[in-house]
RODRENVEX-526430 format. One record per residue: x, y, z of N, C-alpha, C in turn. Coordinates in steps of 0.02 Angstrom, whole numbers, plus 50000, padded with zeros to 5 digits. Atoms other than C-alpha are relative to their C-alpha. Last residue first. Layout:
<nodes>
XYZXYZXYZ;...
</nodes>
This chain:
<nodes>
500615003850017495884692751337500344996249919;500584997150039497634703251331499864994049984;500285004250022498924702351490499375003849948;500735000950023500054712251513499854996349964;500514999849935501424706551622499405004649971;499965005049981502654703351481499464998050061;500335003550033502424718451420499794994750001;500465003349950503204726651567499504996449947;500015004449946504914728851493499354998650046;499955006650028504374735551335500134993950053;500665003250050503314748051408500264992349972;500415000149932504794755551529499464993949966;499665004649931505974754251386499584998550055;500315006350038504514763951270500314992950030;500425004149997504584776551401499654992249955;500195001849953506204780151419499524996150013;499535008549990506694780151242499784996550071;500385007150050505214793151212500484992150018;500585002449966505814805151354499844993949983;500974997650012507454804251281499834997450024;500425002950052509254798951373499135003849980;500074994650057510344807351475499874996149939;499715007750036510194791951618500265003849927;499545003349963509834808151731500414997749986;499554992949957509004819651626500644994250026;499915000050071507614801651562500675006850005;499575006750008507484797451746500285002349932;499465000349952507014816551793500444994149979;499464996250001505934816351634500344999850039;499445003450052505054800651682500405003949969;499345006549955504894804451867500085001049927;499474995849963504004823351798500494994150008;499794999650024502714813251681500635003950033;499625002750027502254803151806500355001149941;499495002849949501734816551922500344995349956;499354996549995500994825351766500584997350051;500104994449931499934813551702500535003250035;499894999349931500564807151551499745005350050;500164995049944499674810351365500134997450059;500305000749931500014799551232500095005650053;499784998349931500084805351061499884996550061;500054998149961499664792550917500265002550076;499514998349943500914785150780499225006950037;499704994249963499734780650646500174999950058;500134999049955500344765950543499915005850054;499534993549928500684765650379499495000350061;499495004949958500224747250278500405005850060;500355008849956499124753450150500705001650038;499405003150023499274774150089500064993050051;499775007949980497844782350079500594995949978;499685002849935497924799850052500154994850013;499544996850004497024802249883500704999450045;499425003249984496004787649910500635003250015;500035005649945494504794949822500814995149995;499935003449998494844812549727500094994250055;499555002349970493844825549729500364993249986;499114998950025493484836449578500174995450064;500025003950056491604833249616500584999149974;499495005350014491674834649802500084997749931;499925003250064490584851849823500634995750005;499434997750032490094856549991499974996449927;499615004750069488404859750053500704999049998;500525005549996487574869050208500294994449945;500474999050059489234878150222499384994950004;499985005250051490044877250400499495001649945;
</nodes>
């Protein structure tokens, strides 16, 4: 790394854009990531559909303080 950089040409905000949401990876452990491919093969549906089905149906049973 440089001891300095120069920001005088930068511009603030450049990127920002209100109201987008970032979409973070999740990471399964591997045993449960193996059932939910097998189920997701099976039902021949995506990983992602699987698990957000799984998620949406237990929502209801988390609880948040």
């Amino acid at each position: 790394m440089k001891r300095e950089y120069d920001f005088s040409k930068g511009v603030r905000g450049k990127f920002y854009r209100p109201g987008v949401h970032l979409l973070l990876p999740i990471y399964l452990e591997e045993d449960v990531a193996e059932l939910v491919i097998r189920y997701a093969e099976y039902h021949q549906q995506d990983v992602q559909t699987v698990v957000n089905d799984i998620l949406r149906r237990s929502k209801e049973t988390m609880q948040i303080p």
